[in-house]
N, C-alpha and C positions, 0 to 999 in steps of 0.2 A: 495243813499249813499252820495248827494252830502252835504246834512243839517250835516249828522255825522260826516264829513269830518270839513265842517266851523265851529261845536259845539265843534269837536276836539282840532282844532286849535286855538281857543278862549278861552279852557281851561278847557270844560264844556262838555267834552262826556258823553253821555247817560248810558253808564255803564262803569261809572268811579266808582269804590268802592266796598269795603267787600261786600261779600255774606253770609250771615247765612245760615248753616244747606248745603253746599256748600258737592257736591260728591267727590270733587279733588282740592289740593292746590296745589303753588311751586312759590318760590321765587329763585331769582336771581342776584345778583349785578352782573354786567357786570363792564370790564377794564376799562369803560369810569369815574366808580362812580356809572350810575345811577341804583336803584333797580326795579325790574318790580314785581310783583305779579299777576297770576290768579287764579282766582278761578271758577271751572266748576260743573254745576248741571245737571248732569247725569243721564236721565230714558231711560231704555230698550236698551243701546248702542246710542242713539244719545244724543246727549251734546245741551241741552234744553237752559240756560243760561249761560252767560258766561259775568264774570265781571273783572275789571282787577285796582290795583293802580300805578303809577311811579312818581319817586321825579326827574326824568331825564327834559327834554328840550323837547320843545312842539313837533320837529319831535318824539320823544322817543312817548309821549301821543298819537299822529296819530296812529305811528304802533302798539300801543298797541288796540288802540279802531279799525281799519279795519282787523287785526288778530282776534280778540274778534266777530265781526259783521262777518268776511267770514267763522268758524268755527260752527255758530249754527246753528244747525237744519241738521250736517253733522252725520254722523257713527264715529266713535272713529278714522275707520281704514281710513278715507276720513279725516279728521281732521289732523291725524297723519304723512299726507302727504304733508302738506303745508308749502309753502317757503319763503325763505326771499324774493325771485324779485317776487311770487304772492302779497305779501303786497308793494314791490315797485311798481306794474305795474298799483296797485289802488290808489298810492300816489304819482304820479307822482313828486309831489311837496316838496318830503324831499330832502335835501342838500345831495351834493353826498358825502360830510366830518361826514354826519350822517344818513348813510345806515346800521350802523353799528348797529342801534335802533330796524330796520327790523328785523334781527341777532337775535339780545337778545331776541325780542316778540317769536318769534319763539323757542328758546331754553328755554325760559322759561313754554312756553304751551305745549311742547313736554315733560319738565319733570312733568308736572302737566297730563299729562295725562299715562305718566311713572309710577306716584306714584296711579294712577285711577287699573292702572290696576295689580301694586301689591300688593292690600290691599286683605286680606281673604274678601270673600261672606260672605253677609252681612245673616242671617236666619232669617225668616219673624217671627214673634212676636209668631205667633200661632204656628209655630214648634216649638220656642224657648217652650213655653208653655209643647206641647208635650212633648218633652225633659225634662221638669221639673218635668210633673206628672210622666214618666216612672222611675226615678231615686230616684224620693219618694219614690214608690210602692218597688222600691226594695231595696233601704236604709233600711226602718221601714217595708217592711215585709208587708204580706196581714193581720196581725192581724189588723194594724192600732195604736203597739205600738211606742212610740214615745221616743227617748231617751231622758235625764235630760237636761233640762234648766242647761245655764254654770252654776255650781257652785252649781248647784240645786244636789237634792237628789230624787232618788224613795221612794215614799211613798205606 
């Protein structure tokens, strides 16, 4: 943790940025100004990656990138649990005028994982499929008539 910590602070953490195709967002400005965003990629309940941006002050960037680093590879509901003095305890080194950074990483991953687990279930391609020949079959009927093209006519 210690290289993530000095890559942090120099500016340059390892999952500093957008995620594509990303299972859960949530952004945040916090009173101070600064805004946080994560983004979490989510299989089977544990949170696989986790990337995060802030326009705040480089304590802001630490707590965002060892909140980012202590949440993967947890369960949602282990994730769900985590504090601002857990991200102080591994950053000894934030200003105590900017604890307040810990705070926001934390309320921002908490509604990012908020908005994870209010989204409808996703159905996997092949039901959706299902789902589409059953709805055929009894739309148009087992003859395999098909009604008019817009605008069209039966011939």
């Amino acid at each position: 943790m210690n290289y993530d910590l000095l890559a942090a602070a120099e500016g340059r953490p390892l999952n500093f940025g957008s995620m594509l195709h990303a299972s859960a967002h949530a952004r945040i400005t916090g009173p101070c100004g600064d805004t946080l965003q994560f983004w979490l990629k989510i299989e089977g309940g544990i949170i696989r990656k986790v990337s995060f941006e802030s326009d705040g002050c480089e304590d802001s960037v630490i707590c965002c990138s060892i909140a980012a680093h202590m949440i993967e590879g947890l369960y949602l509901k282990e994730a769900s649990a985590l504090l601002p003095d857990d991200i102080l305890a591994a950053a000894p080194q934030i200003r105590e005028d900017h604890e307040h950074c810990a705070k926001l990483a934390v309320d921002t991953l908490h509604k990012a994982l908020t908005a994870y687990a209010e989204q409808p279930p996703k159905v996997p391609l092949k039901q959706k499929l299902k789902q589409f020949i059953h709805h055929e079959k009894r739309f148009h009927g087992k003859s395999g008539h098909t009604p008019p093209a817009r605008g069209g006519r039966h011939v």
